[in-house]
C-alpha positions in Angstrom: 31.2 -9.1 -16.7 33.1 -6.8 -14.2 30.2 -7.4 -11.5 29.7 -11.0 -9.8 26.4 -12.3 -10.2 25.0 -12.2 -6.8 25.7 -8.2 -7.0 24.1 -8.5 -11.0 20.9 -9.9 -9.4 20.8 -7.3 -6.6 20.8 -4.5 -9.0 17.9 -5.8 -11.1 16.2 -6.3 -8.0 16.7 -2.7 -7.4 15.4 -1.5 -10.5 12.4 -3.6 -10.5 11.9 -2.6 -6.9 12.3 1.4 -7.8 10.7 1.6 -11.2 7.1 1.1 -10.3 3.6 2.5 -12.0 2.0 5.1 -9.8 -1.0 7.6 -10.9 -0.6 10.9 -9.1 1.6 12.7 -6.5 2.9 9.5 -4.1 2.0 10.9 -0.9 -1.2 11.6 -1.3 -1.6 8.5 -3.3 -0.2 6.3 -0.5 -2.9 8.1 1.9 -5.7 7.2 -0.6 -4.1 3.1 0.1 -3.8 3.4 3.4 -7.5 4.6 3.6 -8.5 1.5 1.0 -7.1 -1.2 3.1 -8.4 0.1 6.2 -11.7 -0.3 4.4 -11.2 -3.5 3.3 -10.2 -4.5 6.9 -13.0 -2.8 8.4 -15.1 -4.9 5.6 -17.8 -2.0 6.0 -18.2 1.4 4.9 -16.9 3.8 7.8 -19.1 6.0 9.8 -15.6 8.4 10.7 -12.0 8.0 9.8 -8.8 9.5 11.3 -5.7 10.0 9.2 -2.5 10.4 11.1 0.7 11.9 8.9 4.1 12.5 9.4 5.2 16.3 8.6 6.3 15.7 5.3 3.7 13.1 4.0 1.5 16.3 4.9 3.8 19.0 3.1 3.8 16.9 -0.3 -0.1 16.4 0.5 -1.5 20.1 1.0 -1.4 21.6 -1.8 -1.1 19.0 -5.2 -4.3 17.4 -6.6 -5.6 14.0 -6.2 -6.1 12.5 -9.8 -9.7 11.7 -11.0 -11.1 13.7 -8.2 -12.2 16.7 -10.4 -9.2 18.9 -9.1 -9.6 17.9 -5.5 -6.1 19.3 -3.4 -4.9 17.6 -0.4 -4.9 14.8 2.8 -8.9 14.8 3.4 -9.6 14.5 -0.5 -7.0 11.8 -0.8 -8.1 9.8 2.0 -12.0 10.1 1.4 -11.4 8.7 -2.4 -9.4 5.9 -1.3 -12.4 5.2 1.4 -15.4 6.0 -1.4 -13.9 3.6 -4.2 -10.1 2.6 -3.7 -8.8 -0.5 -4.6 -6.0 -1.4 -2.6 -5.2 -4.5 -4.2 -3.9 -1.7 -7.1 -1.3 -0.2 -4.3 0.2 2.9 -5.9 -2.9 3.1 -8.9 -5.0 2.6 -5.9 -7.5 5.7 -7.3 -7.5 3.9 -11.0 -11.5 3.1 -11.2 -13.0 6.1 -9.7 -15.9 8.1 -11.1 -17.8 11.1 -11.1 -20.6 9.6 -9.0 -17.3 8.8 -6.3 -16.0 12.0 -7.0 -19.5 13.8 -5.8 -19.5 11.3 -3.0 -16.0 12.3 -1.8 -16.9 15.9 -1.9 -19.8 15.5 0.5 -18.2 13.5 3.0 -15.6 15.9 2.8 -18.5 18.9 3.7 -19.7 16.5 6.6 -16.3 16.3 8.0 -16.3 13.0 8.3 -12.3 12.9 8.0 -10.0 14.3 10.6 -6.4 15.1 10.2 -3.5 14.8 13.0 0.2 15.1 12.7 2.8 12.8 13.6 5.4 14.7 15.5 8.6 14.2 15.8 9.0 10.6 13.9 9.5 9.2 10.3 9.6 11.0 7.6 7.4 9.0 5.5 4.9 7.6 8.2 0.6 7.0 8.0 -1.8 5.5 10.4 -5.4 5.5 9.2 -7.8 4.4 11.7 -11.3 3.4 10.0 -14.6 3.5 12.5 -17.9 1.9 12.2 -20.0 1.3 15.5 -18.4 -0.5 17.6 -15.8 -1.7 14.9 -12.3 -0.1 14.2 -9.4 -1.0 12.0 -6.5 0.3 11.6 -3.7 0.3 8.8 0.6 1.6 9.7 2.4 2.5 6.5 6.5 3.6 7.2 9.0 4.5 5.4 7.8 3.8 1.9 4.7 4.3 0.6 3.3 0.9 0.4 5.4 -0.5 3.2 2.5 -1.6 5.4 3.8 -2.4 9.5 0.9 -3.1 10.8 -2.9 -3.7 10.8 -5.2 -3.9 13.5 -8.8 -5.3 13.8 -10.9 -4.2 16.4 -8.2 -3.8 19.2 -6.3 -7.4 17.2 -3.2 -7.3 15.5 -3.8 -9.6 12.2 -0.5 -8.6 10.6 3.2 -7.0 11.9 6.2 -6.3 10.7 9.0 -5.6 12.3 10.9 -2.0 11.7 13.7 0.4 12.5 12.0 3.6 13.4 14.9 5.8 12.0 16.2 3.3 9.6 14.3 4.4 6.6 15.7 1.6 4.0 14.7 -1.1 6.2 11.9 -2.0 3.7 14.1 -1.8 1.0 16.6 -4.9 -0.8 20.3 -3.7 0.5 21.8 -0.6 -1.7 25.1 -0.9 -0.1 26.2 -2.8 -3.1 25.7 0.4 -4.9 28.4 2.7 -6.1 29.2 4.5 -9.2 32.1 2.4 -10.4 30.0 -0.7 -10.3 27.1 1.1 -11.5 29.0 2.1 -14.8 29.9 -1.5 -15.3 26.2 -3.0 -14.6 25.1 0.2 -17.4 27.7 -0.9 -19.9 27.4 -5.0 -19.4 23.7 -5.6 -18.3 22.0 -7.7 -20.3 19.3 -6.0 -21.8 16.8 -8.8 -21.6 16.9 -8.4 -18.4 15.5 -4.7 -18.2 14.3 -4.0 -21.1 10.5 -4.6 -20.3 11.1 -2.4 -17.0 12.8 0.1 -18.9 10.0 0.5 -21.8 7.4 1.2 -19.1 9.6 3.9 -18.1 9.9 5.4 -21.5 6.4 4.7 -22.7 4.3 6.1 -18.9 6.8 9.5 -18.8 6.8 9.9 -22.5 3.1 9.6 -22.3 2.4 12.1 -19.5 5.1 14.6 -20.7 3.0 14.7 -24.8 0.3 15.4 -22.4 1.7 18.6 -20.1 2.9 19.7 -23.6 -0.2 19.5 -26.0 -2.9 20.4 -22.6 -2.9 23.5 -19.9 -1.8 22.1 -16.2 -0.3 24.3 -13.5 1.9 27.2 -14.5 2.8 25.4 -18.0 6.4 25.2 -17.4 7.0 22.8 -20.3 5.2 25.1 -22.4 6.9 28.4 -21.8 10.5 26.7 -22.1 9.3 25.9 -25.6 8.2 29.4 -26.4 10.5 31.9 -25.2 13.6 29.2 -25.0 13.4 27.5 -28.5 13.4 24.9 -29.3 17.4 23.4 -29.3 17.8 19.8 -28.2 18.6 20.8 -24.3 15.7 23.0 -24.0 13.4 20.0 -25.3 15.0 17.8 -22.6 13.8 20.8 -19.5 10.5 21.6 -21.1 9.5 17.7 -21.9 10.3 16.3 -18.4 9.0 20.3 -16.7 5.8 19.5 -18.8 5.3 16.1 -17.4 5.4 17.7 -14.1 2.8 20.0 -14.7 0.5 17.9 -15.5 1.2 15.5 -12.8 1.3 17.8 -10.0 -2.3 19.6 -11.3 -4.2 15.9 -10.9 -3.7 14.2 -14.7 -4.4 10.8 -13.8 -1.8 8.9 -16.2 0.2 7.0 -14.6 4.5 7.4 -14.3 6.9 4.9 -14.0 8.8 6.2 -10.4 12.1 6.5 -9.6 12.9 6.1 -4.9 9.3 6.6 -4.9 8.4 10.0 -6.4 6.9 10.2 -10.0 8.5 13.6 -10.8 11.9 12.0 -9.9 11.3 8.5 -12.1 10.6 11.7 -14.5 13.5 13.7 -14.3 15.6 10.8 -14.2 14.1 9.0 -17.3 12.8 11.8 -19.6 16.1 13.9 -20.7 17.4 10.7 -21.2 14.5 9.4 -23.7 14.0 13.1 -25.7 18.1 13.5 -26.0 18.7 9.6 -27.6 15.3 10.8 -29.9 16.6 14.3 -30.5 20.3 12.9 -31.3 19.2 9.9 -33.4 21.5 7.5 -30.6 20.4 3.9 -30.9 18.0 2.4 -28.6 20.0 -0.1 -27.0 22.7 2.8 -25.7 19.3 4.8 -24.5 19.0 1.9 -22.5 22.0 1.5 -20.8 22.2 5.1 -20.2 18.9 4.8 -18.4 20.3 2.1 -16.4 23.0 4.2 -15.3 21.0 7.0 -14.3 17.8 5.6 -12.5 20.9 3.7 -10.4 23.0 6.6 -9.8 19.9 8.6 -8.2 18.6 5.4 -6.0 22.3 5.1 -4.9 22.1 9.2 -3.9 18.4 9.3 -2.2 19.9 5.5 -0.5 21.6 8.6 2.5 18.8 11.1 2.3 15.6 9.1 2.8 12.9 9.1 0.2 11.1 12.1 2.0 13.1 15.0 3.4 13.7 18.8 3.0 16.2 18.4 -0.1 14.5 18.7 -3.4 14.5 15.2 -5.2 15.1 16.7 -8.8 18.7 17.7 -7.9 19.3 13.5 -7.8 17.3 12.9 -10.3 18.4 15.5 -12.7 22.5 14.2 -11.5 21.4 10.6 -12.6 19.6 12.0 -15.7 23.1 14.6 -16.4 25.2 11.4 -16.1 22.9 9.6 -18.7 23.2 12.4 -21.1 27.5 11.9 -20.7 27.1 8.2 -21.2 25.3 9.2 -24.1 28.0 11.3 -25.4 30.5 8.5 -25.1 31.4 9.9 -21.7 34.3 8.3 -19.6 33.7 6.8 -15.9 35.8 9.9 -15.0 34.1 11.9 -17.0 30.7 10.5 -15.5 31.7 11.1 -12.0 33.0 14.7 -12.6 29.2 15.2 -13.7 27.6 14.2 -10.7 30.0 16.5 -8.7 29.5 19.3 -10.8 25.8 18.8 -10.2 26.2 18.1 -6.5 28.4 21.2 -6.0 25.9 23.6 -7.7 22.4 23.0 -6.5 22.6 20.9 -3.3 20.3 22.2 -1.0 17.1 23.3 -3.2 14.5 23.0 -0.9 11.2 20.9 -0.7 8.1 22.9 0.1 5.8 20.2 -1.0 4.7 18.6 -4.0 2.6 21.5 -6.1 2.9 23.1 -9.5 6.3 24.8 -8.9 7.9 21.3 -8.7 8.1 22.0 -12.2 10.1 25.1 -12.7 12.4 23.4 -9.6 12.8 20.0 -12.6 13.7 22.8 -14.7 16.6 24.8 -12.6 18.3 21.0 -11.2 18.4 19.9 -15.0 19.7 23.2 -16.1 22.4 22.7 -13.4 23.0 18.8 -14.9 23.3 20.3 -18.7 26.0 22.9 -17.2 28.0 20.0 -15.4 27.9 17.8 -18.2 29.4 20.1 -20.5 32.3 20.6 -17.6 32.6 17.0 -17.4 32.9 16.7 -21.0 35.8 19.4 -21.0 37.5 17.4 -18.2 36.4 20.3 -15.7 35.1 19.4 -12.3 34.8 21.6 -9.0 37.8 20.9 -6.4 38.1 18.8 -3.6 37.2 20.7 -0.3 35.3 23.7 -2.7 32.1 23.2 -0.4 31.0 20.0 0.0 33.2 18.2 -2.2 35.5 15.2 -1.5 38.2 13.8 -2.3 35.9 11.1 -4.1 32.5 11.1 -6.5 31.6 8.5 -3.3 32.4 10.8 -0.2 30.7 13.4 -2.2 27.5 11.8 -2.3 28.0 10.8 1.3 27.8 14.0 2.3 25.0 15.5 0.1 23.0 12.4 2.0 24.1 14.1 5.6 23.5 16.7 4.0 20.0 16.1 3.3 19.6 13.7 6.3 20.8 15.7 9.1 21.6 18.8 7.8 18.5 19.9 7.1 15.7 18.4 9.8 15.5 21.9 11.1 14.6 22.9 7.9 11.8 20.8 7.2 10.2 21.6 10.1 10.4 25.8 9.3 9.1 24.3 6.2 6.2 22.8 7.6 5.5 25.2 9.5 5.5 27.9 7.1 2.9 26.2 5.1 0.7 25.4 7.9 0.9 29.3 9.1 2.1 28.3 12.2 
C-alpha cells in the first residue's frame, strides 16, 4: 500500500462521512430537520414558528419541491412538514413517514401563515435557526455549515446543547480533508480494500440507479433524461448524461426516493456516481474496477468542493461531473497523468456555471458539466491538456483546483448575492 494507514482510515472516514442517504433537495430537507427537532425540543405542537436562512439555503429552497408533500415548492412548505410529522431522529430522510392527512395539514397551516421567513444576512453560507413557539414556551434549534451540523439548541431562553464553531470556516464540522490530493487519491482508488467500501459503495449504486430508472420510465420537470435519449441516441455517452440528467429530474420535481449524496447535495452524489455505474454496465468492465473508479471519483469531487464550501454560487455538477470524468479514464485504463489532465480539461472549460438554486434546470446544467467531462476525457486520453497559465490553470492538477476553490470561494460572493437577489425580485 502506497498510503500509511492513519491516512487509509481518514479516507474511509471521508467516504462514509460524504456518502449519506438523503430523500429530496438537501436544503430544504435540512429545513424540514431543523423544524423537527425544534419540535421535539419544544415537546409540543407549536402555535408559530420562525425560520431564519442564510441566502443560499433560501436560493436552493424557493423554487424545488419538498418530497411527499403533493408537489409542495419551497422554505414554508419544508419547514411546516418537518413541524406536522418529521422525524428528526431520521436526519436527512427526516420527511420519510409523511402522509396525505400531513400533507393537508401542512397546506393549511401554510394558508394561516403560521410560518414566517427571515434572511440571514451577510453570514454562512449554509446557516438555519428555527425558533418553535408555544405560549409561553420557545425552542430553538442552530444548524451551520452542513446540513445536519446542529450548534446549538435552546429551551426556553436555556442553552441544553453547544458546539463550538468557526463562523467562516465552513469544514469545521467536517473529519480533516487536508490529507486529500489526487496523487494519494489514485493510490487509495487503485489499493483500497474493497471490503472496506463496498457496502457504502452499493448504496450509491443501488439509491441513484434507482431514482435515475425512475426520471427515465416517469414525467418530472423538463424530462432532460428523456429528451437526451430521443433526439441524442442512444450511444454509451449519451446514456451516461440522460441516466444521471434523468435522476435529476425527478429529484428536483419532489420524487421521494432517496440518493446516496456526494459534499452534501444529492444531484452531486448523482453526477459523481451515475456515469460511472451506466459506463462499467454499458462497457461490460467488471465490478470490482467500477468500484475503484467510484472511489476515485466521489474523492476527487470532496477534495474539489473541500475550497469552495458545500453552498456557494459555483454550480456543484462541474465537481461532480470532473470526479465522475476521472472515473470514466480510470475506467479506460487511464494513467495518473492521464487522470489529472482530465480534471484540468474539465476545470478549464466550465468553471464558473452558475447556481441559481436547486429547480428542474439542475438537470440540463448535469447535462452541459458531463458533456464538458466526456470532452476532457477524450483529451486526456490523447495525452492533450490545456496549458499552464491558459486561464486558470497551474502549473499543477493541485494549484489548479486551488484556484477553482478561490474561485468559487471568493471569487464569486458578489455573485451569489446578484443571484439572490435576482430571484427574490429585489
Amino acid at each position: 500500500m502506497s498510503i500509511d494507514r492513519d491516512k487509509y482510515k481518514m479516507y474511509i472516514s471521508i467516504l462514509k462521512e460524504e456518502l449519506l442517504p438523503a430523500t429530496g433537495c438537501t436544503e430544504p430537507i435540512a429545513i424540514a430537520y431543523a423544524s423537527a427537532k425544534a419540535c421535539e425540543v419544544l415537546g409540543d405542537f407549536p402555535e408559530k414558528i420562525v425560520v431564519k436562512c442564510s441566502g443560499n439555503i433560501i436560493k436552493n429552497a424557493k423554487s424545488v419541491v419538498v418530497p411527499n408533500t403533493g408537489n409542495l415548492k419551497g422554505i414554508k412548505a419544508a419547514a411546516l412538514a418537518g413541524v406536522v410529522s418529521g422525524d428528526a431522529s431520521r436526519e436527512m430522510q427526516v420527511l420519510e413517514a409523511l402522509r396525505p392527512l400531513d400533507i393537508d395539514k401542512v397546506k393549511e397551516l401554510m394558508d394561516d401563515n403560521m410560518c414566517d421567513v427571515e434572511i440571514i444576512e451577510n453570514d454562512a453560507n449554509l446557516h438555519i435557526i428555527v425558533k418553535a413557539i408555544n405560549e409561553e414556551h420557545e425552542a430553538i434549534v442552530e444548524i451551520i455549515h452542513t446540513h445536519t451540523n446542529i450548534s446549538k439548541i435552546e429551551k426556553d431562553g436555556q442553552v441544553i446543547f453547544e458546539k463550538e464553531y468557526e463562523r467562516d470556516d465552513f469544514n469545521a464540522p467536517l473529519s480533516d480533508r487536508s490529507v486529500l490530493n489526487v496523487k494519494d487519491i489514485y493510490e487509495f482508488a487503485n489499493t483500497v480494500d474493497i471490503d472496506d467500501i463496498q457496502e457504502l459503495l452499493d448504496r450509491q449504486i443501488e439509491y441513484n440507479l434507482n431514482i435515475a430508472m425512475e426520471g427515465l420510465n416517469s414525467n418530472y420537470g423538463a424530462n432532460i433524461g428523456k429528451i437526451l435519449l430521443k433526439f441524442y441516441g442512444d450511444d454509451v455517452f449519451t446514456k451516461v448524461k440522460a441516466y444521471t440528467s434523468a435522476g435529476s429530474d425527478a429529484r428536483m420535481s419532489g420524487c421521494s426516493m432517496p440518493v446516496v449524496t456526494n459534499s452534501g447535495s444529492g444531484n452531486q452524489g448523482m453526477t459523481t456516481s451515475l456515469p460511472i455505474i451506466i459506463y462499467a454496465q454499458e462497457k461490460g468492465i467488471q465490478k470490482e474496477k467500477m468500484y475503484r473508479a467510484l472511489v476515485l471519483a466521489n474523492l476527487i469531487s470532496i477534495h474539489q468542493k473541500t475550497g469552495i464550501g458545500r453552498l456557494s454560487a459555483y454550480c456543484g455538477a462541474v465537481s461532480a461531473a470532473c470526479g465522475s470524468g476521472t472515473g470514466i479514464t480510470y475506467l479506460e485504463d487511464g494513467t495518473l497523468d492521464q487522470i489529472e489532465k482530465t480534471i484540468t480539461n474539465t476545470l478549464a472549460n466550465v468553471s464558473g456555471i452558475v447556481c441559481d438554486g436547486a429547480k428542474a434546470s439542475c438537470a440540463a446544467k448535469i447535462a452541459s458539466s458531463l458533456d464538458a467531462a466526456i470532452m476532457a476525457h477524450f483529451l486526456a486520453m490523447s495525452n492533450i491538456a490545456f496549458d499552464v497559465d491558459s486561464g486558470i490553470v497551474k502549473e499543477t492538477v493541485e494549484d489548479t483546483i486551488s484556484a477553482v476553490g478561490r474561485l468559487g470561494r471568493n471569487g464569486m460572493k458578489e455573485t451569489d448575492i446578484e443571484v439572490l437577489k435576482i430571484m427574490l425580485n429585489k
